[in-house]
MMTF fields as JSON, N, C-alpha, C and O atoms, coordinates in Angstrom:
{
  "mmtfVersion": "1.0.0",
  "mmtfProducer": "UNKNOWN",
  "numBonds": 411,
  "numAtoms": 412,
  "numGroups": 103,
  "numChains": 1,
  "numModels": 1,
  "chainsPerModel": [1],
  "groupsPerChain": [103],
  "chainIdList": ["A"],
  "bondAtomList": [4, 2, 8, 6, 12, 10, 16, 14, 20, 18, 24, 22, 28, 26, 32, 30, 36, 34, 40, 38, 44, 42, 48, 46, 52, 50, 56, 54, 60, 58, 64, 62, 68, 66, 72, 70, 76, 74, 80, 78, 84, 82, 88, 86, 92, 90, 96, 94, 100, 98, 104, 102, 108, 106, 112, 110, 116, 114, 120, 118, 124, 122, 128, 126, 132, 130, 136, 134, 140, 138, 144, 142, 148, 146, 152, 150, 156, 154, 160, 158, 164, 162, 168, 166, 172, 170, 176, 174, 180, 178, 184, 182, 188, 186, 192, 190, 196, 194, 200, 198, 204, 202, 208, 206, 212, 210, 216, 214, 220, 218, 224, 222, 228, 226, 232, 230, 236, 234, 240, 238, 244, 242, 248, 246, 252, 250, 256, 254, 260, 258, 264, 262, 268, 266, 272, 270, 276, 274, 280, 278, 284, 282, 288, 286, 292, 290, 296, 294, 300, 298, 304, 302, 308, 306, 312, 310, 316, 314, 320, 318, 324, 322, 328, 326, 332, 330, 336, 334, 340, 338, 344, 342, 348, 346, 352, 350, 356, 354, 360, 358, 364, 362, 368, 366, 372, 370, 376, 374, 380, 378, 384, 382, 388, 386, 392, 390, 396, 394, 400, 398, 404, 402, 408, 406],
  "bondOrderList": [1, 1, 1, 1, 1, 1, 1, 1, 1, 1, 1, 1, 1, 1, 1, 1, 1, 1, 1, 1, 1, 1, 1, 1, 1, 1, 1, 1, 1, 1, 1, 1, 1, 1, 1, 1, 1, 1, 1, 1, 1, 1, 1, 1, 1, 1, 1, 1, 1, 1, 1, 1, 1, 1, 1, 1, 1, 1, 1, 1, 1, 1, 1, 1, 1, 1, 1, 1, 1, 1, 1, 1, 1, 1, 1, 1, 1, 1, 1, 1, 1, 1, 1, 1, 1, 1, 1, 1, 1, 1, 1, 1, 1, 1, 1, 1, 1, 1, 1, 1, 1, 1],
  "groupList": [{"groupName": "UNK", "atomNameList": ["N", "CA", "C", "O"], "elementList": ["N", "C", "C", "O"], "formalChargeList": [0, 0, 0, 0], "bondAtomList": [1, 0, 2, 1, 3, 2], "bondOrderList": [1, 1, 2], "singleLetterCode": "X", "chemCompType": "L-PEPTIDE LINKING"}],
  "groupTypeList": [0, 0, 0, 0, 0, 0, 0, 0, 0, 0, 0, 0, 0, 0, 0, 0, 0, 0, 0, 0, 0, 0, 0, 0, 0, 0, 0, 0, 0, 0, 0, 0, 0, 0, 0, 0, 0, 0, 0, 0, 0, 0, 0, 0, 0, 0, 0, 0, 0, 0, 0, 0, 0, 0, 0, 0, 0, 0, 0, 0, 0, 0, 0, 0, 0, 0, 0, 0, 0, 0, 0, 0, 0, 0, 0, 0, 0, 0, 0, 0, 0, 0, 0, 0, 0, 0, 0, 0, 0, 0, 0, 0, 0, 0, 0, 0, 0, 0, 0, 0, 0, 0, 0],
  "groupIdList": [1, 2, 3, 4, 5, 6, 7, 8, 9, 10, 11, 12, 13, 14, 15, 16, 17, 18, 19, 20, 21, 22, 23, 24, 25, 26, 27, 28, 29, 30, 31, 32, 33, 34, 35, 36, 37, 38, 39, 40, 41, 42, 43, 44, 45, 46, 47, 48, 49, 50, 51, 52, 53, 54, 55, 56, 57, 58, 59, 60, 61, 62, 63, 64, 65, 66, 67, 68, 69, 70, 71, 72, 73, 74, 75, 76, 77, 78, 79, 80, 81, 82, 83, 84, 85, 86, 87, 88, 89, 90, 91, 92, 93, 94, 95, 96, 97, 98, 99, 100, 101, 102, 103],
  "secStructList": [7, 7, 2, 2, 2, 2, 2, 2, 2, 2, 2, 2, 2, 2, 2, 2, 2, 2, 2, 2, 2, 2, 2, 2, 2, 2, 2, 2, 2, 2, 2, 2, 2, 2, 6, 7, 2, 2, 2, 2, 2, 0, 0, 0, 0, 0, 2, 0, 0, 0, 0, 0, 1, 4, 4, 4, 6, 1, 6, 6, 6, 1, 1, 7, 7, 7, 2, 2, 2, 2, 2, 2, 2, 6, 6, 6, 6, 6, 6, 2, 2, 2, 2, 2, 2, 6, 2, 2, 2, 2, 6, 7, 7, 7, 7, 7, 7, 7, 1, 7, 7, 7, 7],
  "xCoordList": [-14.766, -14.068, -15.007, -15.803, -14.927, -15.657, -15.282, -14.153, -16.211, -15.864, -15.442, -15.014, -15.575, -14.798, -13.533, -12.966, -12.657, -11.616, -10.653, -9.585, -11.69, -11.213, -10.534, -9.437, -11.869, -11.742, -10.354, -9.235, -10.529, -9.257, -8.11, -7.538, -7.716, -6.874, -6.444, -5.318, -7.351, -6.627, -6.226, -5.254, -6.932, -6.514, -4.915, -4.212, -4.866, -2.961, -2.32, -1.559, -2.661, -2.299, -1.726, -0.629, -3.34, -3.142, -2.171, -1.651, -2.212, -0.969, -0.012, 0.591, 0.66, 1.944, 2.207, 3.254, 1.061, 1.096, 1.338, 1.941, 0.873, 0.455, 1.698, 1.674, 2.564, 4.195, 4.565, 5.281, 3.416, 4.547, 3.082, 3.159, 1.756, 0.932, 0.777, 0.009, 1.617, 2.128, 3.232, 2.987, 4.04, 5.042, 4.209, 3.469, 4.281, 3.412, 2.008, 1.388, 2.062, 0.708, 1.676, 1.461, 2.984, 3.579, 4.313, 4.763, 4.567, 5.325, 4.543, 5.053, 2.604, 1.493, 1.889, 2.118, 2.003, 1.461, 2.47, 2.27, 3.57, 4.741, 4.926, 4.958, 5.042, 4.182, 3.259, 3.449, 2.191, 1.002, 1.194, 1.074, 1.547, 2.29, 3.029, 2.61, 4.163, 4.971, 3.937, 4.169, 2.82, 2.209, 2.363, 1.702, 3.341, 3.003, 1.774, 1.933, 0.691, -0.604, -0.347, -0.577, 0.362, 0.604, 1.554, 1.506, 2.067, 2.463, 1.811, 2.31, 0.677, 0.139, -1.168, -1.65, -1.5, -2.471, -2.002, -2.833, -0.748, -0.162, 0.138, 0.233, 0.257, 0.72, -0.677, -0.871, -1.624, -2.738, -3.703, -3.967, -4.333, -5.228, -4.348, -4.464, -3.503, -2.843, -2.309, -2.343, -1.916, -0.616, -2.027, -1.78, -3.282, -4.554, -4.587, -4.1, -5.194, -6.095, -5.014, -5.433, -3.491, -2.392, -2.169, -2.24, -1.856, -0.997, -1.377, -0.944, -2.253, -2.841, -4.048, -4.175, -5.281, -6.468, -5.393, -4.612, -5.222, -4.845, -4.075, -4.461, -3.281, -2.407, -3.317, -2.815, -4.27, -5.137, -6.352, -7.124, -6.37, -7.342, -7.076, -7.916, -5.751, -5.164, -5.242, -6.042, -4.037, -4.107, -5.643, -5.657, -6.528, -7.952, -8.698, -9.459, -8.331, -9.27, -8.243, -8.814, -7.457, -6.06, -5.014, -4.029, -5.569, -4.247, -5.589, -6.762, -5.035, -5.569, -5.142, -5.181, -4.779, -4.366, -5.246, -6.342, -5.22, -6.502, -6.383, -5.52, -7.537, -7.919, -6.806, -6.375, -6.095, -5.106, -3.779, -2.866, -3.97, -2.577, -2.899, -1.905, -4.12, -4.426, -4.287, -3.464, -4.772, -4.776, -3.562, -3.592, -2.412, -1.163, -0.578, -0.184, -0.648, -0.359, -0.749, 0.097, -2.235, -2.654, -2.485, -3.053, -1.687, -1.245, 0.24, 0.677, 0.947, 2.087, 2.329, 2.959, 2.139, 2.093, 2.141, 2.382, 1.939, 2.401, 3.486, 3.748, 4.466, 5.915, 6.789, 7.834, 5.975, 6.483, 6.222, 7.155, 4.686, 4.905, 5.416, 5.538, 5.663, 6.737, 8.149, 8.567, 8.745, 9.611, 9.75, 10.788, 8.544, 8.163, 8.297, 9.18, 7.248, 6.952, 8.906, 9.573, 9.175, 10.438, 11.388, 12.248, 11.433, 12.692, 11.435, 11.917, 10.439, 10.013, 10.574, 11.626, 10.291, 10.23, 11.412, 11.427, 12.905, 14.142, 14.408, 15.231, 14.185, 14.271, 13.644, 13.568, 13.291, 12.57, 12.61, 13.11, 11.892, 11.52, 9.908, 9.261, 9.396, 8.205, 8.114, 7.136, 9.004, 9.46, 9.303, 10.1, 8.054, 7.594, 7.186, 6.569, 7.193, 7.163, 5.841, 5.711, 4.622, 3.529, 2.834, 1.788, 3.61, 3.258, 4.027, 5.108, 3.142, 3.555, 3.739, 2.679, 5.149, 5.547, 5.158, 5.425, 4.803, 4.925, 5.812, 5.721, 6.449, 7.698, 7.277, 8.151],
  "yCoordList": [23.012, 23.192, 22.816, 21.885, 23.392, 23.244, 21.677, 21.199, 21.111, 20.121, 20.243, 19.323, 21.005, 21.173, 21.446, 21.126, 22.218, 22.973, 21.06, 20.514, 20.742, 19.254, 18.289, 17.734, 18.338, 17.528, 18.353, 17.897, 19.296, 20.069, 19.291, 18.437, 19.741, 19.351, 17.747, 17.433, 16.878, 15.489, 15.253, 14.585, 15.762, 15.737, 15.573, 14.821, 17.096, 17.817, 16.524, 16.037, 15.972, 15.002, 13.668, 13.12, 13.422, 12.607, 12.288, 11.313, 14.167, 13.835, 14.183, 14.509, 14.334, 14.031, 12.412, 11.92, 11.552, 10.376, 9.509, 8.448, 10.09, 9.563, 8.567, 7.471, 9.619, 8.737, 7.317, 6.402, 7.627, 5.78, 4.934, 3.731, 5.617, 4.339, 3.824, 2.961, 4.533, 4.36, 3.321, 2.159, 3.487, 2.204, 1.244, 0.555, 1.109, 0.103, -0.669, -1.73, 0.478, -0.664, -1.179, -2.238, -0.291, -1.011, -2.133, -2.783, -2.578, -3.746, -4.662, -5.772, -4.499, -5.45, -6.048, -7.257, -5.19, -5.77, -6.56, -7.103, -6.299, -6.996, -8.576, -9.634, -8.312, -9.421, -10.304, -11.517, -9.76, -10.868, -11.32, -12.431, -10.01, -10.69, -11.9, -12.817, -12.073, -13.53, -14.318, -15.452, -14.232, -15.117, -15.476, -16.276, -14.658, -14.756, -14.207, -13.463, -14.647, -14.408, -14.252, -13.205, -15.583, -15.052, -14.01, -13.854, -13.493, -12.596, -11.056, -10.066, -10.972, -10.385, -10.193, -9.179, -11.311, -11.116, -10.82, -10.073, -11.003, -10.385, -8.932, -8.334, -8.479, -6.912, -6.127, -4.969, -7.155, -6.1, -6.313, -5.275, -7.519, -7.763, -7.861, -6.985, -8.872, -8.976, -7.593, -7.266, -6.925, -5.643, -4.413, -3.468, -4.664, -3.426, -4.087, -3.571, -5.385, -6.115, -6.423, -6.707, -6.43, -6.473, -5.445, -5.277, -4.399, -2.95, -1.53, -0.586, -1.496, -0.369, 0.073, 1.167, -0.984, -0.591, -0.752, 0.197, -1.655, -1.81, -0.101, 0.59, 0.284, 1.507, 2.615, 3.713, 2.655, 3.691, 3.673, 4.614, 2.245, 2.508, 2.32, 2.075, 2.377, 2.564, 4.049, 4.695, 4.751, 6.018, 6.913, 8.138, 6.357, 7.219, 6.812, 7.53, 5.818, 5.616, 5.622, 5.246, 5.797, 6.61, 7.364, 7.509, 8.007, 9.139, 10.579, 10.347, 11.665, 12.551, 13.729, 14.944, 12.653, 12.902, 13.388, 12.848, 14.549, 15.051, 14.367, 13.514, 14.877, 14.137, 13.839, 12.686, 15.021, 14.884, 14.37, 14.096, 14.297, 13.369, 12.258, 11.544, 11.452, 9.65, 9.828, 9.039, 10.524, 10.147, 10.187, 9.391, 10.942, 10.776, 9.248, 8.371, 9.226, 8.132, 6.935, 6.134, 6.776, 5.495, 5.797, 5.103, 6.861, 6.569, 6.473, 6.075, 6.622, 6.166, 4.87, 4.785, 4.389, 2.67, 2.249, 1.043, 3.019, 2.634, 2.268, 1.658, 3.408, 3.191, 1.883, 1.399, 1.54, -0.147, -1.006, -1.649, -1.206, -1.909, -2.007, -2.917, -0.658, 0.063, -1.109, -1.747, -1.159, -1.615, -3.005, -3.619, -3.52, -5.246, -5.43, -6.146, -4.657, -4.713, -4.718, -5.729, -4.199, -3.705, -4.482, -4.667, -4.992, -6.179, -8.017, -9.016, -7.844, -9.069, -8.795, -9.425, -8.088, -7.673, -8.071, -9.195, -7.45, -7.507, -9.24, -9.61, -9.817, -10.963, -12.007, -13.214, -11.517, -12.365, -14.295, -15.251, -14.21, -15.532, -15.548, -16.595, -14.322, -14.369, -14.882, -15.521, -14.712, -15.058, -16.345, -17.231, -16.461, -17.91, -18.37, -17.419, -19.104, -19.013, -19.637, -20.476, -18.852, -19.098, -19.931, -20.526, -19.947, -20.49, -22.071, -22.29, -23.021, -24.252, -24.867, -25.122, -25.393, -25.167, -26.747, -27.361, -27.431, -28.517, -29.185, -29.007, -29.8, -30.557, -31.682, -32.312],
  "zCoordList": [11.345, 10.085, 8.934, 9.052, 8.061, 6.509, 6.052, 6.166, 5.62, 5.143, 3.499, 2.803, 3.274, 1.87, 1.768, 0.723, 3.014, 3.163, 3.916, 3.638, 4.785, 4.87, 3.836, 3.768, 2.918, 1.483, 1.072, 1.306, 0.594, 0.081, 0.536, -0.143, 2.085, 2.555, 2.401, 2.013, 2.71, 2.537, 0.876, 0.526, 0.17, -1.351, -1.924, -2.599, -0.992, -0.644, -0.486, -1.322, 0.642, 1.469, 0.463, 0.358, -0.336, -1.249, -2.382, -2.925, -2.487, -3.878, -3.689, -4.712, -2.532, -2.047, -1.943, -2.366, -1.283, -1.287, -2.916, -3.084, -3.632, -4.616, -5.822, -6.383, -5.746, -6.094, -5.573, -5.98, -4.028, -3.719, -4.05, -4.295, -4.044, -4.575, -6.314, -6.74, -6.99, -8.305, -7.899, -8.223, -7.446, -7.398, -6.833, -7.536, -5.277, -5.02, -6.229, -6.3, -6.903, -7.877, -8.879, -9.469, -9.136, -10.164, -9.933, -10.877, -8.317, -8.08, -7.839, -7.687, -7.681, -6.994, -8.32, -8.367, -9.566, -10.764, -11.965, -13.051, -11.153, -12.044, -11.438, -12.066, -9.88, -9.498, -9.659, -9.57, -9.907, -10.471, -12.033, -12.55, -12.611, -13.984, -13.987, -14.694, -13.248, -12.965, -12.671, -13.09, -12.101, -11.845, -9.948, -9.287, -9.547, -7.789, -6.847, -5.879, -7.253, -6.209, -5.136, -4.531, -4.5, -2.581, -2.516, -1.296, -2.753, -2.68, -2.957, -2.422, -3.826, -3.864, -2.96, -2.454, -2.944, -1.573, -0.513, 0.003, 0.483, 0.997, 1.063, 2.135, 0.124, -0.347, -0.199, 0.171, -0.618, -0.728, 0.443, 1.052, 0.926, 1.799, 3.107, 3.963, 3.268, 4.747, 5.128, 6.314, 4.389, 4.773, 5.316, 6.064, 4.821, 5.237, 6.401, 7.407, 6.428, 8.073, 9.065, 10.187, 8.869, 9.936, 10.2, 11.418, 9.54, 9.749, 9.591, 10.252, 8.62, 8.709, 9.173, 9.724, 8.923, 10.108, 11.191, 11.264, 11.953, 13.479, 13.7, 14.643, 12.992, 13.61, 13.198, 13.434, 12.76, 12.258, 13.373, 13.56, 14.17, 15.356, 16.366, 17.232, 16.588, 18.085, 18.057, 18.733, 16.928, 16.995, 16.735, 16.853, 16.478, 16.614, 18.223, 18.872, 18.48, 20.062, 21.223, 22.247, 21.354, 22.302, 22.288, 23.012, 20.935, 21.462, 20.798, 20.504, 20.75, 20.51, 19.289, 19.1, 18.723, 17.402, 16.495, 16.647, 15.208, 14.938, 13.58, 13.37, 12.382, 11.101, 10.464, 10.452, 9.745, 9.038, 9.221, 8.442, 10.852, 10.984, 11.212, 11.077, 11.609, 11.209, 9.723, 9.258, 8.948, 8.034, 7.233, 6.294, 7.339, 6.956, 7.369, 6.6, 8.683, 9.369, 8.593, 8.195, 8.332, 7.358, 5.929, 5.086, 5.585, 4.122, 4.234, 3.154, 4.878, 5.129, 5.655, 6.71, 5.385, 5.953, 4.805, 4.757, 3.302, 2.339, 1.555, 0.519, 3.233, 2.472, 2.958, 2.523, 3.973, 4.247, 3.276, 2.795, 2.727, 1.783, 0.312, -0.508, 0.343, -0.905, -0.839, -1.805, 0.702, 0.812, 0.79, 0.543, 1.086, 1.021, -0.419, -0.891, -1.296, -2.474, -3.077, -2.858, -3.38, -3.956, -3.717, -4.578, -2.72, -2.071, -2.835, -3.37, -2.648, -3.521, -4.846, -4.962, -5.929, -6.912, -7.069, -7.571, -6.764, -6.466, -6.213, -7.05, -5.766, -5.383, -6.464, -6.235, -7.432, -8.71, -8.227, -8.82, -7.009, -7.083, -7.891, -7.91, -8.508, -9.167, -10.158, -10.543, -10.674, -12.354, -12.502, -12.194, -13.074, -13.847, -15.146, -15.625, -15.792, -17.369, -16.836, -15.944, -17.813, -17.787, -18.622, -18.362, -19.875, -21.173, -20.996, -20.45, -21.613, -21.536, -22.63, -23.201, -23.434, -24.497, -24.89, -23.857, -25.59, -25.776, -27.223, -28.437, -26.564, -27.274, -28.415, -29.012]
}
């Protein structure tokens, strides 16, 4: 296959994806706004090195699955943390007054 017709294709791929990595950045970031870091490191570093490499290299070194469907596969793992993200957010234990008022 052409690697341009490749490129093409995951692009497609991409901007179908692209709606939930707009939320997901908009809940990393309302988040860190409050001032909840662990939670954001969670969202961003733990949720790649737990869940998505690991299911992105089982399904490339045992099954016989071709490009575009690992790669759907590892952009969909976005919509879990869509759902992590959104239920934190929802849960406004983030909400911290940052500013320190003195009396």
């Amino acid at each position: 296959m052409d690697a341009l017709k490749i490129a093409e294709n995951m692009l497609r791929i991409q901007s179908f994806m692209f709606a939930i990595y707009v939320l997901n950045t908009q809940n990393y970031f309302v988040l860190r706004a409050g001032g909840d870091t662990k939670s954001t490191l969670i969202m961003d570093s733990a949720f790649m090195w737990l869940i998505n490499i690991p299911l992105v290299a089982v399904l490339a070194y045992f099954t016989p699955i071709g490009i575009y469907a690992l790669y759907i596969a590892g952009q969909s793992t976005d919509l879990i943390k869509l759902a992590f993200g959104y239920w934190l957010v929802r849960k406004e234990k983030w909400v911290r007054n940052l500013t320190h008022e003195e009396l």
